[in-house]
Steps between C-alpha positions, in 0.01 A plus 500: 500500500462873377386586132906633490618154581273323276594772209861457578502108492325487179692713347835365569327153412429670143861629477650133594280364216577747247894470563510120568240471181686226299523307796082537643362414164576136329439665122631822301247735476496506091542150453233425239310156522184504272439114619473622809263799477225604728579237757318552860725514799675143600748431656739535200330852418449663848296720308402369179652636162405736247366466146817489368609219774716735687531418891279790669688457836832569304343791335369635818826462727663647220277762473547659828803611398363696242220649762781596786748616264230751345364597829852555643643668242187721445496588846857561509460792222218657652633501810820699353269786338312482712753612766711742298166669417360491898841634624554747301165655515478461899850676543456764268146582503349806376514531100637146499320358685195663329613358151584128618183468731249652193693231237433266764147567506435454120705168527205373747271619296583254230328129558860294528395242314333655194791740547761201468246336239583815279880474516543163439292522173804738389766251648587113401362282788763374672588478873752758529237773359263360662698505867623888381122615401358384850786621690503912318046487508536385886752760680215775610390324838890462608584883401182583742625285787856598508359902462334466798760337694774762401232776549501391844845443519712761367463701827572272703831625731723246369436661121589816618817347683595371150422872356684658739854229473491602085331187350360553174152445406576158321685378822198637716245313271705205434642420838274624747120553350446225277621228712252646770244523301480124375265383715211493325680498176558092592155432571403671140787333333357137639145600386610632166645148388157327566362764247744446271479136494112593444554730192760283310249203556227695331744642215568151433118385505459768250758340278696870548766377818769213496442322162514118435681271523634666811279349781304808727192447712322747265531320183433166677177653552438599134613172356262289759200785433460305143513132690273621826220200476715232419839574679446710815828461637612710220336805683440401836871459631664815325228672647546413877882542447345909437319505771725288748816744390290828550374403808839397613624862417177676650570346825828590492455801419211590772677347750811644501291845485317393852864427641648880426 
């Protein structure tokens, strides 16, 4: 089985459990039980509870919802500017494309994450700035892919056929280059979301991402940082959910690149 296939499979198994939630996980994620806090896994807390008694099982099926819908809808925004911005300087080039490539550079030039650190101080911490911030500080790598591939495109005889019939620009980019030029824009798109899953779990480590009592891998972490020696499961699971989920996406991601 290829990494794409083993990518693929765990990530449908990730969006089964996130829709089907309710019905995976025997407790509500918020469903305080002080009598029952800090219990180790057993069989009637897969994965032990929290100090507040809360099932950590529930709070982590219930948190990938939280962790796909970020990295989708993240993804989703940058992939927008981050095609408008591509097309449009591709197709137009010279002065344009001169002004959108050189704003592009001093958009790389910012860290992302302190970058995204510094605009959520401004903002209230909640998911839908959060998804918006990652999405607008995570377009530039998109706009350079989809350049290149109208660059290399827009000369092509069947552009000039569309030229030559009357099609407008818009049509011509629209209908003809950027659906040609997607490619590569997939693979990035698939990669993207395992970086976004990555930043909103370390906004919400830093107490700065999806606040409680909404459950998120991230503040899983930071709530089981203060209980490390005596409750590991605290840390331990919400942590390989991270790395099992990025992985997932990486191999996705690198194998659909070695299929194009």
């Amino acid at each position: 089985m290829n990494g794409l296939k083993i990518g693929a499979t765990i990530i449908v198994a990730l969006i089964l459990m996130a829709l089907f939630a309710p019905w995976v996980s025997r407790y509500e994620p918020n469903d305080i039980q002080i009598t029952q806090a800090l219990l180790s896994p057993s069989a009637e807390h897969w994965l032990g509870t929290d100090q507040l008694g809360r099932d950590v099982w529930a709070r982590m099926v219930y948190g990938i919802r939280v962790s796909l819908w970020v990295g989708l809808v993240a993804v989703g925004i940058a992939t927008i500017v981050g095609l408008a911005v591509g097309a449009v300087a591709g197709y137009y080039g010279r002065w344009m494309d001169a002004v959108l490539m050189r704003f592009n550079d001093i958009m790389l030039c910012f860290p992302t994450f302190f970058l995204i650190l510094a605009v959520i101080t401004l903002l209230e911490p909640n998911l839908i700035n959060i998804m918006m911030i990652i999405g607008l500080t995570s377009w530039m790598g998109v706009a350079r892919l989809v350049r290149a591939e109208i660059l290399s495109l827009k000369e092509r005889d069947f552009i000039q056929a569309a030229r030559a019939m009357g099609a407008s620009d818009f049509w011509i980019v629209a209908r003809h280059l950027i659906p040609n030029a997607m490619g590569p824009v997939w693979v990035s798109a698939i990669l993207g979301v395992a970086g976004a899953v990555l930043v909103e779990s370390g906004l919400s480590f830093l107490g700065i991402g999806v606040q409680p009592p909404t459950p998120s891998w991230g503040n899983m972490l930071l709530e089981g940082k203060a209980t490390l020696g005596a409750a590991w499961w605290m840390t331990v699971f919400p942590g390989l959910a991270i790395l099992v989920t990025v992985l997932a996406f990486n191999l996705a991601g690198e194998g659909l690149r070695e299929r194009k």
